[in-house]
N, C-alpha and C positions, 0 to 999 in steps of 0.2 A: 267753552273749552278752556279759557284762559284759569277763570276759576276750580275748573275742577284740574286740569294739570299743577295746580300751584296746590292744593291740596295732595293731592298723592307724595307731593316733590319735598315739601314740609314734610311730611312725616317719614320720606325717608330718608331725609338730612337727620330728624332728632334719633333716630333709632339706629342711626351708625355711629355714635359716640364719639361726634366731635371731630367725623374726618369724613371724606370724600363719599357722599354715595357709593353702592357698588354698579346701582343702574344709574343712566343719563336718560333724563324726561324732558322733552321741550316742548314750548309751545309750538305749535306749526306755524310756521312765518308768515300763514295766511291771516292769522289768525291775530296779528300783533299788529294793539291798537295806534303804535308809532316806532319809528325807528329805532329807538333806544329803548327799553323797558326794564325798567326797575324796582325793587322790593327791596328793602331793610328791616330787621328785627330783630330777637330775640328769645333765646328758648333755656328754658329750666329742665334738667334731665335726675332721675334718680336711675344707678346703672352701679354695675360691677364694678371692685376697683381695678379687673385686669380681666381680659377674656379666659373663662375658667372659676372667675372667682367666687369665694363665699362669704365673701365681704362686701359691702356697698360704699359707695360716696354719691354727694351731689355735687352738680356741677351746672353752670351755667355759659352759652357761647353766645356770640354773633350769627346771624342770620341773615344773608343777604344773596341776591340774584339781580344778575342782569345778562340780557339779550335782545341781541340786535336783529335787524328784519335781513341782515345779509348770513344769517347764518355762525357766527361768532355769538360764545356766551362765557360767562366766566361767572362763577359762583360758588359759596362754602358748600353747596348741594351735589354741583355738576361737576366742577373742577374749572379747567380755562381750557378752551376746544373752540373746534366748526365741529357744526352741520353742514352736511355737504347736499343735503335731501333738498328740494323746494316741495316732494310731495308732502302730503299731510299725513299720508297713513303710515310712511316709513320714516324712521330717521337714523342716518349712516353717520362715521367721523370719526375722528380722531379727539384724543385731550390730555390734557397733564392732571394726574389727581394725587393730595394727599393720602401715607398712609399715613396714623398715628404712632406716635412714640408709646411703648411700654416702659416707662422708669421702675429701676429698681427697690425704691424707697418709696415706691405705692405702698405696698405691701409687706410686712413681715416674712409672707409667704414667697414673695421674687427672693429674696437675701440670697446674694449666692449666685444668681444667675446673671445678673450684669442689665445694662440696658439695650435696650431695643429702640435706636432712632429712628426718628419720623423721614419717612424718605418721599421721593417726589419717582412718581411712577407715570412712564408713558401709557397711553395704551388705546384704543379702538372700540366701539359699543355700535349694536346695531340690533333697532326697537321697531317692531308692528304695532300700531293701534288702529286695531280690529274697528271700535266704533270709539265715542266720545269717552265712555265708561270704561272701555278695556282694553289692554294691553300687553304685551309680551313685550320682552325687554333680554339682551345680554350684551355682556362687557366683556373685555382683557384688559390686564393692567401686571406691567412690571415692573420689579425693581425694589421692592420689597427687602426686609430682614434685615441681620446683621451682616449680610456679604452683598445686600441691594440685587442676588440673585432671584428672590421670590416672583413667583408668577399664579394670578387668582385670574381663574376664570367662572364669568358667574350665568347661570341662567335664573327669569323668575320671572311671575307673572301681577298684572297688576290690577286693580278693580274699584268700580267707586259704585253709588247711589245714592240719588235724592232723595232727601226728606221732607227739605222743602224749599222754598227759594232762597233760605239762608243756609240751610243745614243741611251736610253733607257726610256720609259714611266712606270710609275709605278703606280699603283692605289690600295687603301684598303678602307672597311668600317667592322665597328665593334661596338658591341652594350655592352652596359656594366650591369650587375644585381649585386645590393650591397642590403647586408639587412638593418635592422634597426637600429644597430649600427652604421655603416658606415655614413648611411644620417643622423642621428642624430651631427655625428660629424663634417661632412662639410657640413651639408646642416638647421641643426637644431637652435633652440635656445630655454635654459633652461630658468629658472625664474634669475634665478644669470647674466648669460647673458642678459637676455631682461633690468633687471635693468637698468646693467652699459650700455647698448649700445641705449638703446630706442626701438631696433624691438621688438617687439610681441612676444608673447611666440610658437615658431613653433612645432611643434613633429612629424616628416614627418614617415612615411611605406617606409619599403623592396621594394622595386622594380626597373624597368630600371633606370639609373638616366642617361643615355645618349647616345648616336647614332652618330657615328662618320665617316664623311668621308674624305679622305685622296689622295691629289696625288703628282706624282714629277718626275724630269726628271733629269736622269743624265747622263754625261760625262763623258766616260772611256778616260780619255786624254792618258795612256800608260797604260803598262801593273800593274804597282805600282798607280798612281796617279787617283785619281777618285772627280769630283765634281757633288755634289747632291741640287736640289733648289725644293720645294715644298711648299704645303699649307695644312692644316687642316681644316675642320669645321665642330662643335658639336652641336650638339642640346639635351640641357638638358631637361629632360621630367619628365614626371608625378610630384610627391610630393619633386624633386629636381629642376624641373625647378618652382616652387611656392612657393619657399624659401624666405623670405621676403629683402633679403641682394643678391639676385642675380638681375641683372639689366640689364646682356645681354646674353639671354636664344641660341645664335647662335655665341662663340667665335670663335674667329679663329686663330691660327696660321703661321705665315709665317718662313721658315729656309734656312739656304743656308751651305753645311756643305763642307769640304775638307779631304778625306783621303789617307792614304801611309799604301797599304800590302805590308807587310815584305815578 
């Protein structure tokens, strides 16, 4: 269990681009070989240079988890939270999660719209795992945008399989719901904005703004060393994928990460 939840968990730290999961996966505390447990690494990402974009960058981050057998975790994956669950098949709780910053000076293509700072969002998840292999998972998280009014509610489901004692397939999709704050602020444009930039004045609706799906395969090379390689691709929808400054409504991601449990 321990390996294959760190598998799923890896690949959906690298395919969020450098910020907070949108799901929380934990080990079952039954399941935790000591009271502390920890992982450190690192992962290489080829990604958009902005959600929308038709540009790429590479980028490289930190990778690191840990959690305790009392239910407290804190990691670039999970965020910093309880579990409040001792069962194995459900896990409840609260946590604080990063979103990412949109800088202006990514892109050509932002000029004009300003930046989008990283905010620090509360929010609550609460995940079924059906058997070892599969699971259901959703989130809330607030706080978001340039008014830190955004609010993304997420559902999505998650899957693995052996291949063999070392080698694992992994697979997730997951659908995202933000209101009208949120798409106002990554996905909109005010009159101030249209000025300096040229786009059009947009004023998008609440609703889906994307569908994500997710796979990867890793390598338990020993019992400490593990390498994980996958790919993402999104499809932004409705009044987020008609955003006048998005230009490729099906990004993708590509990651390849390395880690060492302690």
């Amino acid at each position: 269990m321990k390996k294959i939840l760190g598998v799923t968990l890896l690949a959906m730290a690298c395919t969020a681009s450098a910020q907070t999961s949108q799901f929380v996966q934990l080990i079952p505390q039954s399941y935790l070989p000591k009271d502390v447990n920890f992982s450190l690494g690192a992962a290489a990402l080829s990604l958009p240079k902005y959600t929308g974009s038709d540009e790429r960058r590479l980028a490289a981050y930190p990778v690191f988890d840990t959690q305790w057998k009392n239910g407290a975790f804190f990691s670039a994956i999970n965020g910093l939270g309880y579990n409040f669950s001792k069962n194995a098949s459900i896990q409840y709780g609260l946590r604080m999660t990063l979103e990412a910053a949109r800088d202006e000076s990514r892109s050509s293509k932002l000029r004009g719209l300003g930046d989008v700072n990283t905010a620090v969002e509360p929010g609550a998840f609460l995940n079924y795992n059906l058997n070892q292999n599969f699971s259901l998972a959703s989130s809330i998280r607030y706080g978001s945008g340039v008014d830190h009014n955004g609010v993304q509610v997420s559902f999505g489901a998650l899957a693995s399989t052996v291949l063999s004692p070392q080698h694992r397939l992994s697979a997730s999709i997951g659908a995202n719901w933000v209101n009208s704050s949120y798409m106002q602020s990554y996905f909109g444009v005010n009159a101030t904005q249209s000025a300096a930039s040229g786009y059009a004045q947009y004023t998008p609706s609440s609703g889906i703004s994307d569908i994500k799906l997710g796979a990867s395969w890793s390598w338990n090379i020993d019992s400490n060393w593990s390498l994980t390689t996958g790919a993402s691709v999104s499809r932004l929808s409705g009044d987020a994928g008609r955003s006048p400054f998005v230009f490729q409504r099906n990004p993708v991601t590509i990651f390849s990460a390395a880690t060492y449990r302690f």
